[in-house]
N, C-alpha and C positions, 0 to 999 in steps of 0.2 A: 442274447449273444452280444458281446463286446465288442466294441471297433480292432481294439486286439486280433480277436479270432478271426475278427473279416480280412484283417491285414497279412495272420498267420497262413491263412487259405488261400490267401493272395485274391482275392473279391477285393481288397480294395489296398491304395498303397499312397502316401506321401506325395502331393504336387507342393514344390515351391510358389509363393504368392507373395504380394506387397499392398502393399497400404494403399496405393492407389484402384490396383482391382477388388479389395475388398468395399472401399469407398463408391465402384461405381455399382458393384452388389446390392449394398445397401438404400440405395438411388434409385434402381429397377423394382427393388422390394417396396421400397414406400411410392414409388408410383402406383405400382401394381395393388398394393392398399389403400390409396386412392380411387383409382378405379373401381376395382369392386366393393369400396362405398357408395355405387351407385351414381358414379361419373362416366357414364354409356359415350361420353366425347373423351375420353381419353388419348390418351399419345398410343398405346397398343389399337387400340379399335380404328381410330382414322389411318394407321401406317399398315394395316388387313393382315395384322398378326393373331 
């Protein structure tokens, strides 16, 4: 199924975003790939998320 049809069903719909929220996405994502590279001190695990 197509993001189309989820849109058309209304399951899902357009949020406005910018450069700076995607920027910290990507920050949280390569942390987070970090992490489970097998860094058990990470910034998620010591903040008891």
């Amino acid at each position: 199924m197509s993001l189309e049809k989820w849109a058309e069903y209304g399951w899902l719909k357009a949020e406005p975003t910018s450069r700076d929220e995607i920027k910290s996405l990507l920050t949280i994502v390569g942390r987070d790939l970090r992490d489970a590279n097998g860094n058990l001190r990470g910034s998620a695990i010591r903040g008891g998320v």
